[in-house]
N, C-alpha and C positions, 0 to 999 in steps of 0.2 A: 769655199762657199760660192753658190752660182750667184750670178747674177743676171742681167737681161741681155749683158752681151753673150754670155753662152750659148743663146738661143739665136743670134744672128742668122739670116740666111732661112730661117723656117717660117713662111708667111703663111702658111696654112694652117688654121686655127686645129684642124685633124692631125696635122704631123706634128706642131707645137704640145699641145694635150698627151699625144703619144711618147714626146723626148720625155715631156716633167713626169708621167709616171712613168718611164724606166728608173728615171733619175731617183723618182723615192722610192720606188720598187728597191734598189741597189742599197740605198741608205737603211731603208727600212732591215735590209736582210743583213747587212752588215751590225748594225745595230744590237739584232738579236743575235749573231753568233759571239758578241761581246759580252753579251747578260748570261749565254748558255752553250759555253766552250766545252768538246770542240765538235761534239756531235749537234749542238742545236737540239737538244731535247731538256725537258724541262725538268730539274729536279722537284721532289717533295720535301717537305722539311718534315722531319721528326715529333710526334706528339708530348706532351706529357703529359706526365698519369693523368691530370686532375682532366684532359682533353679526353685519354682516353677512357677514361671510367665513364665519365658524360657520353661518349658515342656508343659504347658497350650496356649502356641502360644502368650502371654497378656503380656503389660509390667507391670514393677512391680508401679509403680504409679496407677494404676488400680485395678490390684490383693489390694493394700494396701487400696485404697479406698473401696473396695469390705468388706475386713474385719472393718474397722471404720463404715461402715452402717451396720454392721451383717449381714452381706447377704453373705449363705454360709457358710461352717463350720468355727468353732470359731478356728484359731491359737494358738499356744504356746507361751507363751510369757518367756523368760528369764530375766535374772537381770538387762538387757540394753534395757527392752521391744524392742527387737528382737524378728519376727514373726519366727514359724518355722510351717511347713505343717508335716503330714505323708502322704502317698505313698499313703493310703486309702483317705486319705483327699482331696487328689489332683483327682484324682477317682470322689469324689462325688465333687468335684468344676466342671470337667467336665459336669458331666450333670445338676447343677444349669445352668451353662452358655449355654447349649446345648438349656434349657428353657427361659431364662432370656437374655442370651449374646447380644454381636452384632448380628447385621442380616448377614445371607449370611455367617457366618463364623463355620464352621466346627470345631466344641472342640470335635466331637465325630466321631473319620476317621476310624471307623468299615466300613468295604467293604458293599455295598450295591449292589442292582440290580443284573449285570450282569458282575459285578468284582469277577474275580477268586481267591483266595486262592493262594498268594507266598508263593510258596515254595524254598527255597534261601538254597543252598548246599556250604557247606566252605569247601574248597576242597584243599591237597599241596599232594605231592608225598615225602614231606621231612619233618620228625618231627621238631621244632624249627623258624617255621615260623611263630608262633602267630594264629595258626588258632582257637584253644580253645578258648585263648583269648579275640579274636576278635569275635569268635561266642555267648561269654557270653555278652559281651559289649553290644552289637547288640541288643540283644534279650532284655534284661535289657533295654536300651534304648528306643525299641521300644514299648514296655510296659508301659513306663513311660511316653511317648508319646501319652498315649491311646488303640493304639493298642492292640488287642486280639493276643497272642504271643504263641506258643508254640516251646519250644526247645527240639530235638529229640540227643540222646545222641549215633552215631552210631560205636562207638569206646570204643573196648573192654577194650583198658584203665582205660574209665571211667573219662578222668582228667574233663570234664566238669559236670558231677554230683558231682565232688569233691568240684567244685568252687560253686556249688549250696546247699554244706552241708552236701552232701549223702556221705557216704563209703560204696560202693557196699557188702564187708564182712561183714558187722554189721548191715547194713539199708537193706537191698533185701533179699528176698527168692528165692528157686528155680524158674523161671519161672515170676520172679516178674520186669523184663528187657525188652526190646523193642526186646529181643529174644524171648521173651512170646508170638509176635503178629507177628512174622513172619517167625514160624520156622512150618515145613512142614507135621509134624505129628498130631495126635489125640490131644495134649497138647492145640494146640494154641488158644488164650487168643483173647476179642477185646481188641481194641488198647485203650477205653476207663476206660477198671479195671486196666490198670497200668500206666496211666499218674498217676504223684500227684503233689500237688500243691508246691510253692516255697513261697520265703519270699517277690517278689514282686506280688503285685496284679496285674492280666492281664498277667500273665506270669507262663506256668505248663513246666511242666517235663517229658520227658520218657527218664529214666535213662539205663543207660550204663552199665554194667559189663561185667566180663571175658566170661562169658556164649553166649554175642555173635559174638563170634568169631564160636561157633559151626556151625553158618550159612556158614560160610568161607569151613568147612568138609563136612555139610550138602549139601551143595548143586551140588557139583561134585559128589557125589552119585546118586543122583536125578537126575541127567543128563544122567549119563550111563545108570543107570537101563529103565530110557524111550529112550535111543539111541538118546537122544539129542531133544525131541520131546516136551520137559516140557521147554524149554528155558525162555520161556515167563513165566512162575511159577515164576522163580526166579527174573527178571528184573522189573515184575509189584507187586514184595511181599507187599515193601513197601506202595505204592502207595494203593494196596488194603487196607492194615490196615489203612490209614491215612482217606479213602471212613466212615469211623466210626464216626469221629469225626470232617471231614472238615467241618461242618457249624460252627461249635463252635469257628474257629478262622479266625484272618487276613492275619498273618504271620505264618512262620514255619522255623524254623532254623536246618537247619539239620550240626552238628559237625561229619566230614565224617573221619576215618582210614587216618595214612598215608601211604596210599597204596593204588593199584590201583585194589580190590578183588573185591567178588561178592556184599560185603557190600556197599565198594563208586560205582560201577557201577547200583544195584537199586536205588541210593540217585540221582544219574548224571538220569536216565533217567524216576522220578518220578519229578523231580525238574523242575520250571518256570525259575531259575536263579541259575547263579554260579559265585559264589567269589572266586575266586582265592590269596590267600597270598604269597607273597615274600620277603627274606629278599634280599636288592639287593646287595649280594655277590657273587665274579664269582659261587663259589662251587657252592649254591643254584641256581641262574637262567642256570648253567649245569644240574642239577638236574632238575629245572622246564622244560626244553627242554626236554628231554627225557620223562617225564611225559605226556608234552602234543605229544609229539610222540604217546605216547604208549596208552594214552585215545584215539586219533584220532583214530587209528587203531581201538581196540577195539569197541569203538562207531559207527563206517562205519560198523561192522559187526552185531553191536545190533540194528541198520538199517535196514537193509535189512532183517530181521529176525521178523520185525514190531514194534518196539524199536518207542515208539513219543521220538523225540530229539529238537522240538521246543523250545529256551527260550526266556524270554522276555528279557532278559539282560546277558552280561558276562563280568565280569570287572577283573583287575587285582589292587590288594591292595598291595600297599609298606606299608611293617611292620620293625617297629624297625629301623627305618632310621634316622640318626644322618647328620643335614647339615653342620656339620664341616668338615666330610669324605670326602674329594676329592674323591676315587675311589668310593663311597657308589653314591656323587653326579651325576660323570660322568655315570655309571650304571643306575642311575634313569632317564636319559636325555637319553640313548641307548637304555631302555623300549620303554619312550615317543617316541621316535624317529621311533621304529618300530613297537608300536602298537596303538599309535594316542590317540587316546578320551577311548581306549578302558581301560587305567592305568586311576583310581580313581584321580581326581585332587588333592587332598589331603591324602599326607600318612600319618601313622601312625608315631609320633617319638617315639625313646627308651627312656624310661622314668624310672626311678628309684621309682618315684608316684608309677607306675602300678605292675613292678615286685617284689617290698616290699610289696603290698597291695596281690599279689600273695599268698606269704609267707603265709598269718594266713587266706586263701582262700578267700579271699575278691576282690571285682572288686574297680575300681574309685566310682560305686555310693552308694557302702557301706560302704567306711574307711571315716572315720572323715578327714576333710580337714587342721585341725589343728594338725593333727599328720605329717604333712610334711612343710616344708619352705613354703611362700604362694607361690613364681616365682616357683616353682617344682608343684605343685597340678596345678596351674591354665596352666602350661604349658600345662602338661599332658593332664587335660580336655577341654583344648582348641583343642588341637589335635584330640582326643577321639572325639567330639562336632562334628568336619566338616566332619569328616571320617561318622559317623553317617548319620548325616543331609543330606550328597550327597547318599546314599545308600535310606534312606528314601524317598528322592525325585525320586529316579529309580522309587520303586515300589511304590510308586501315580501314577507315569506317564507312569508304565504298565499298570495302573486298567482306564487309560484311561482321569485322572482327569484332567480339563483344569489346574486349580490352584491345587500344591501340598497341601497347607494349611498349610504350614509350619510357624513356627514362623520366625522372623527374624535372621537370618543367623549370626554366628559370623562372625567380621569384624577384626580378626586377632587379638583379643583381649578377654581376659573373661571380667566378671562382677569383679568389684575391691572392695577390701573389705570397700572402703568409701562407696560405693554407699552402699553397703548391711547394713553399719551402719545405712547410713541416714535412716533407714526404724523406729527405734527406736526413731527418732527424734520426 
């Protein structure tokens, strides 16, 4: 364990700041090749039916019958002959039933025709709103869902490549960041050599690191020197590198800075849709007021300037919301009250599930449901579940779809561990 005498000898508060984060750099990397021996890559865990029936749209009496006539990949069976899927499994049940299924029922909700490409911006002006969170969820979800998924990592933080495995000092090379495909010199990368792929299938990556914040310096340079004449260089960066690889997906998750730089302003006016996170505490929605002040502002100007600001959706998400909080609930009703349809009808609760499953970087659809009380897991994914499924139903019903195609909706309840037994019966 270090202490202050490890540091002797370093009086400069630059080469001090420098020692401590090699120091957690080290720990931090150690750390994870503990959790994820010996490659450092993340495993998934295994579904079961009543999981995968729910992601496949199908009830699980169905899915069950599917595997007793071998139709379909073969399931895992445990010591309770309990069925369990993987993540690839459920993939390839989609396009048996795509083949085989019911009629008229969509197992494969790839955009087709003359449906656009969402692009869905998580967006807070205040750290600790759940936005990471919330944009892994998503993403993860919607992949698991089907959906061709990619998550774009726009914050030099980096916490959502964290949550994806990656430690930008140990995993990235120079230029090997979503700084590589949008930075304004001789260097720049397509945006195709530096996706890579994740541990769920239907779901890549374009990671995050310190390196793009250089766009934040870069690009006030490149303003002067053209006397402001380049504006549009910087607003349509993104948007251009995403022109590389938009047929390859459905969705796109863009996790935005909290702040309001030149990074979240390319993401805001390359984006179909925007999510907005709150936690509803006065400090925060003071904080969220000023933010949408200060986007409006700036955005009226990235208008006029020839800025597309068209979306097909903008919603506001309560995160971290406890119904036992009188002021948290009163606050959630002073939203509703003053922005109507436009607050998610479903928020997010705080959940101890989620910010434990944090801890060793894992989401709900990674940690094992047995490592928590069951009323704590099914809470948590019950919540997780609606927050999801109403988002998902937006952007069907951007691309135009009469019917989302959704599976059936939780009813205020998860799947209970009887039923999941009786599968073994």
């Amino acid at each position: 364990m270090r202490n202050e005498s490890d540091y002797t000898g370093i009086h400069d508060i630059a080469d001090l700041i420098t020692a401590q984060a090699e120091a957690l750099s080290q720990k931090l990397q150690a750390h994870r090749l503990k959790l994820f021996p010996p490659s450092a890559q993340k495993p998934l865990r295994q579904f079961g039916i009543a999981e995968a029936a729910k992601f496949l749209g199908i009830s699980t009496g169905y899915l069950k019958n599917l595997s007793l006539e071998s139709k379909g990949p073969v399931p895992a069976l445990n010591g309770s002959r309990r069925r369990f899927y993987t993540a690839e499994q459920i993939g390839e049940l989609r396009v048996y039933l795509e083949k085989y299924g019911r009629p008229n029922h969509l197992y494969l909700p790839h955009r087709r025709g003359g449906e656009h490409l969402q692009i869905i911006a998580v967006v807070n002006f205040k750290g600790g709103s759940c936005k990471t969170t919330t944009a892994t969820h998503l993403a993860q979800h919607l992949a698991l869902r089907g959906h061709r998924v990619l998550a774009i990592d726009l914050d030099p933080q980096a916490s959502l490549s964290a949550l994806f495995g990656l430690q930008p000092e140990f995993d990235l090379g120079p230029n090997e960041s979503l700084y590589g495909a949008i930075r304004y010199d001789q260097q720049i990368r397509p945006l195709s050599q530096i996706i890579r792929r994740t541990n769920f299938p239907g779901l890549d990556l374009v990671p995050g690191a310190i390196e793009v914040s250089e766009f934040e310096y870069d690009t006030p340079t490149v303003l002067a020197k053209s006397d402001g004449r380049e504006t549009a260089t910087y607003y349509s960066r993104l948007e251009t590198a995403l022109a590389d690889v938009r047929d390859q997906y459905d969705v796109v998750i863009v996790d935005c800075p909290p702040q309001l730089g030149y990074l979240t302003l390319a993401a805001l006016c390359t984006a179909t849709a925007v999510l907005i996170t709150v936690h509803p505490q006065m400090l925060d929605v003071m904080s969220m007021c000023q933010f949408l002040a200060m986007m409006a502002g700036t955005l009226g100007t990235m208008k006029r300037v020839g800025a597309d600001l068209r979306l097909d959706w903008m919603r506001y998400l309560i995160t971290r919301f406890e119904p036992g909080d009188g002021p948290q609930t009163q606050m959630v009703a002073f939203m509703r009250s003053l922005f109507g349809d436009y607050v998610l009808k479903h928020p997010m609760l705080k959940s101890v599930a989620i910010s434990d499953a944090g801890m060793t970087k894992q989401t709900l659809y990674e940690i094992e449901r047995k490592q928590f009380t069951t009323a704590t897991y099914d809470r948590a994914m019950e919540s997780l579940d609606a927050v999801n499924w109403e988002i998902e139903e937006l952007i069907h019903e951007a691309w135009g779809r009469e019917s989302p195609a959704l599976p059936e909706k939780p009813k205020g309840r998860m799947i209970t561990s009887a039923e999941e037994a009786a599968d073994g019966a």
